[in-house]
C-alpha positions in Angstrom: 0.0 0.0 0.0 1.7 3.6 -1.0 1.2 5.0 1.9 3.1 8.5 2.3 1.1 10.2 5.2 -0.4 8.8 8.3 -2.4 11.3 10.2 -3.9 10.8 13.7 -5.8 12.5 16.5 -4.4 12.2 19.4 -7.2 12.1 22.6 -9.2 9.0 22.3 -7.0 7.7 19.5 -3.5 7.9 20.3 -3.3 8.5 23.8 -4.8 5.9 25.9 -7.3 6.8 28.8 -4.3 7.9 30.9 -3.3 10.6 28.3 0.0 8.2 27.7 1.6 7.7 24.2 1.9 4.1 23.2 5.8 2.8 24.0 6.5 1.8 20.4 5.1 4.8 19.0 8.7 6.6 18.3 10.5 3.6 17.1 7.8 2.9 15.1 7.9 6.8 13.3 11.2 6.4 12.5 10.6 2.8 10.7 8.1 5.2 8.6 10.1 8.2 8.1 12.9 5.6 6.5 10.5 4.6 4.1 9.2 8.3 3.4 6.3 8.0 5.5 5.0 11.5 7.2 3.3 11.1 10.2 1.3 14.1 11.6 -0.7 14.5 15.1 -3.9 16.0 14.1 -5.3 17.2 17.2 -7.1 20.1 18.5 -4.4 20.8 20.5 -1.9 23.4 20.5 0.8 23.0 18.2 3.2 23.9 21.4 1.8 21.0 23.4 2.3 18.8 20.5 5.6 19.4 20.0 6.7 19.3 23.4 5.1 15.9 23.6 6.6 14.6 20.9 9.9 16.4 21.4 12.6 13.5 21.1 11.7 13.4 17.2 9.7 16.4 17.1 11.7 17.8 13.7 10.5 14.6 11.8 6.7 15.1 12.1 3.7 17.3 10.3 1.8 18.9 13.3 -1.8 19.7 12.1 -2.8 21.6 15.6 -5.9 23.7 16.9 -8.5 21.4 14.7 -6.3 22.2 11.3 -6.0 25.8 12.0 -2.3 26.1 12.7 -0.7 23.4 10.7 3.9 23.3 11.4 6.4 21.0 9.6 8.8 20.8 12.2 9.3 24.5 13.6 8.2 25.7 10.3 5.0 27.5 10.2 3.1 26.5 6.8 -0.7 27.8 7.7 -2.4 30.3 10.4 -5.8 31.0 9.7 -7.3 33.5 11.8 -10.9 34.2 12.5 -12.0 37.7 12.3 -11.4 39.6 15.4 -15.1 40.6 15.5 -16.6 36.8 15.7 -13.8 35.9 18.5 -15.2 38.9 20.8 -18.5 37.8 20.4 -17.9 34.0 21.0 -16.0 35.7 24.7 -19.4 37.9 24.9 -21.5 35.1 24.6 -19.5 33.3 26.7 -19.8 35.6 29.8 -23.3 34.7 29.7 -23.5 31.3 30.5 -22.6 29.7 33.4 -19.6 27.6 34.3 -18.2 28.5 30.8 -14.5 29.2 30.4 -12.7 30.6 26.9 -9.2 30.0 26.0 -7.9 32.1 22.7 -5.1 30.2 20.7 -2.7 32.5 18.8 0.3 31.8 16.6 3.0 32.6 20.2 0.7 30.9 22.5 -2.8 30.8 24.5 -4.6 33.4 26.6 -7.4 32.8 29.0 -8.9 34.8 31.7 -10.4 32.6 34.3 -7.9 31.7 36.9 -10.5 30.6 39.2 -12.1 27.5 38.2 -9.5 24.5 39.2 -11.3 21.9 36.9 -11.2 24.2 33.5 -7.2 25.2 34.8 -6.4 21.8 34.8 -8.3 20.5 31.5 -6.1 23.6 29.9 -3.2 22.5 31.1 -3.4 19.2 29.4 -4.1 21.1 25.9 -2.1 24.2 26.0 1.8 24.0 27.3 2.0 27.5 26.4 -0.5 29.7 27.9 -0.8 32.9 30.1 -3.2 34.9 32.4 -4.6 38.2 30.9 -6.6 40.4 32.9 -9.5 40.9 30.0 -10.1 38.4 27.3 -12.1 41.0 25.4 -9.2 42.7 25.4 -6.8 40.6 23.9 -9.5 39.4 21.1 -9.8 42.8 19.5 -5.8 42.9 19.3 -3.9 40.0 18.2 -4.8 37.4 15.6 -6.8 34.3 17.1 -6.9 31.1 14.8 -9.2 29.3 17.2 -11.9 29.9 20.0 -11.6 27.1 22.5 -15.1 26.9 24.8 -14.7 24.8 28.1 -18.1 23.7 29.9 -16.9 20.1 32.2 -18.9 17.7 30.1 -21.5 19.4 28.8 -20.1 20.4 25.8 -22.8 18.8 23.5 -25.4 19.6 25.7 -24.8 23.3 26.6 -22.3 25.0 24.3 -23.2 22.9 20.9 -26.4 24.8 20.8 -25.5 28.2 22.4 -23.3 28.0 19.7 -25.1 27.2 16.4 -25.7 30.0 15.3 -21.9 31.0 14.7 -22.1 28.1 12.5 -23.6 30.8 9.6 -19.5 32.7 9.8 -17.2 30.1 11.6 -16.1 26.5 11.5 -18.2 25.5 15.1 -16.7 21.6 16.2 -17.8 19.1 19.4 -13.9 18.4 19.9 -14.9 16.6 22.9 -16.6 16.1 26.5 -15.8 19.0 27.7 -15.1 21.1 24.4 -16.0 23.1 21.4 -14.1 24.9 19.4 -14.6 27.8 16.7 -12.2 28.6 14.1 -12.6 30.0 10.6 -15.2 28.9 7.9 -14.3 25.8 6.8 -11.1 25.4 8.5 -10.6 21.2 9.9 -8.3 18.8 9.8 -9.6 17.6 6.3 -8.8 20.7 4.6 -5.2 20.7 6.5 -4.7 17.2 4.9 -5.6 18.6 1.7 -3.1 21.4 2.0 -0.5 18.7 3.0 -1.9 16.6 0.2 -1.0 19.7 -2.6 2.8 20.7 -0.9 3.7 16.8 -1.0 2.8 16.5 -4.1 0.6 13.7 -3.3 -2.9 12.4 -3.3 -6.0 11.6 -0.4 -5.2 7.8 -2.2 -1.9 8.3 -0.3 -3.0 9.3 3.4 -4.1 7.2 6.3 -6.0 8.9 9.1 -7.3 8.0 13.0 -10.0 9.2 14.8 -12.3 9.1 17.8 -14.9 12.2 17.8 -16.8 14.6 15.4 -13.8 17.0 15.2 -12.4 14.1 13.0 -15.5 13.8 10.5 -14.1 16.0 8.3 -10.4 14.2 8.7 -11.4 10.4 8.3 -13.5 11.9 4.9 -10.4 13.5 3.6 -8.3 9.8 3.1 -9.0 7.2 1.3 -7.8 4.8 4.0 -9.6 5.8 7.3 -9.8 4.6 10.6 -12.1 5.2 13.3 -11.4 3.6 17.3 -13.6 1.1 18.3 -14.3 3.5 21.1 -14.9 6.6 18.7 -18.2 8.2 18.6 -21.1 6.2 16.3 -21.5 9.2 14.1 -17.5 8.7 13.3 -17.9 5.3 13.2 -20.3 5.2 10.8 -18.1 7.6 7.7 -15.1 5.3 8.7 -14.4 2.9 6.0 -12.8 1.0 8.6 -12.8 -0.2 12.8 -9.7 -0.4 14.2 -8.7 -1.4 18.1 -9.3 0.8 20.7 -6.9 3.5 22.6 -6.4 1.3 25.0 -5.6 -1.9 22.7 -3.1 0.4 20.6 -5.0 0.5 18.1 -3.2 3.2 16.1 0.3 1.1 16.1 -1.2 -1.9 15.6 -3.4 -0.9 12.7 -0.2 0.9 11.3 2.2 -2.0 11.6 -0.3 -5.1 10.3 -1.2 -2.8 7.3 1.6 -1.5 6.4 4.0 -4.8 7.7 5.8 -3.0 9.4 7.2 -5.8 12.6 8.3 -4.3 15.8 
């Protein structure tokens, strides 16, 4: 199989339940960068987080970060899309008026959020965002520096509370359920397909080429973008069900696994 880029979300797909990397994972990368295999974490993550995670062969990978709007080869910047400045001040406006909501805005240097109160949205951030700081008013910082991404934090009652407070930015921005806990804005039409296409057009190579991994609806647009797609036996049905294949779960590996018996790749 010509495979020449292997894409994968990294919560619920990669990381098991314990947010751990799978031991093989780097040995395994560079088995595929030897035969000219990419591989890119596509996660909704911060592209700093990803590289620090992945920092002992963090030069050899594509990062597709913040849901595909901020998309790196190595320390290389290739894409920034930001959202204009006057839908980012009203997704924090709107936020202010619901309870138990918390924003974080994702730039190209870094994070900002304003809510240093709420323990259980400090630490969720923490796990996304390695770079990140305190500013005094969110509003602020909206009007004045580029934001590629609006990251909404309600503790899981993302689905139920922000997915429909929400819709109606669906008319001007990309809106996505990126998880329990999360929804994220970002420009129209910006995803992790349409960073896959990108990549697709500067490799010089076609969807026919890619392999992608997924667990939840800020995938859909991923796992559509391939022609060989995967979706985690624990992903969400409405993943499961564009996927044209089921792979082992997070906690089974499934990623590796998949990657190695497809591609016969022994350990």
């Amino acid at each position: 199989m010509p495979i020449k880029l292997i894409a994968a979300d990294l919560d619920g797909t990669l990381l098991d339940s314990q947010r751990r990397l799978p031991e093989d994972l780097f040995p395994l990368i560079h088995q595929l960068h030897a035969r000219g295999v990419r591989f890119a974490p596509a996660s909704g993550r911060q592209y700093y987080n990803l590289y620090e995670m992945f920092a002992p062969i963090a030069d050899e990978l594509v990062y597709i970060s913040e849901n595909g709007a901020m998309v790196c080869d190595g320390e290389r910047m290739l894409s920034f899309a930001a959202m204009p400045a006057e839908e980012v001040v009203r997704a924090v406006e709107l936020a202010r008026e619901l309870p138990g909501v918390s924003v974080v805005l994702a730039s190209e240097q870094g994070a900002v959020y304003d809510n240093r109160e709420d323990g259980v949205f400090l630490e969720n951030m923490a796990h996304y965002y390695a770079r990140r700081r305190y500013v005094p008013d969110l509003l602020e910082a909206a009007r004045e520096m580029p934001v590629c991404k609006v990251a909404l934090f309600c503790s899981r009652r993302a689905e139920s509370v922000l997915m429909p407070a929400y819709q109606s930015f669906a008319e001007r921005s990309q809106v996505a359920l990126s998880g329990a806990d999360w929804v994220d804005l970002m420009s129209p039409g910006m995803n992790k397909g349409e960073a896959i296409a990108s990549l697709c057009g500067s490799m010089g190579i076609t969807p026919d080429d890619c392999m992608a991994f997924g667990d939840y609806l800020n995938d859909l647009e991923l796992l559509k973008s391939v022609r060989h797609s995967y979706a985690m036996e624990n992903a969400h049905p409405d993943l499961k069900a564009v996927a044209e294949h089921i792979c082992p779960s997070n906690d089974e590996d499934g990623v590796c696994t998949t990657i190695r018996a497809v591609l016969g790749i022994d350990k």
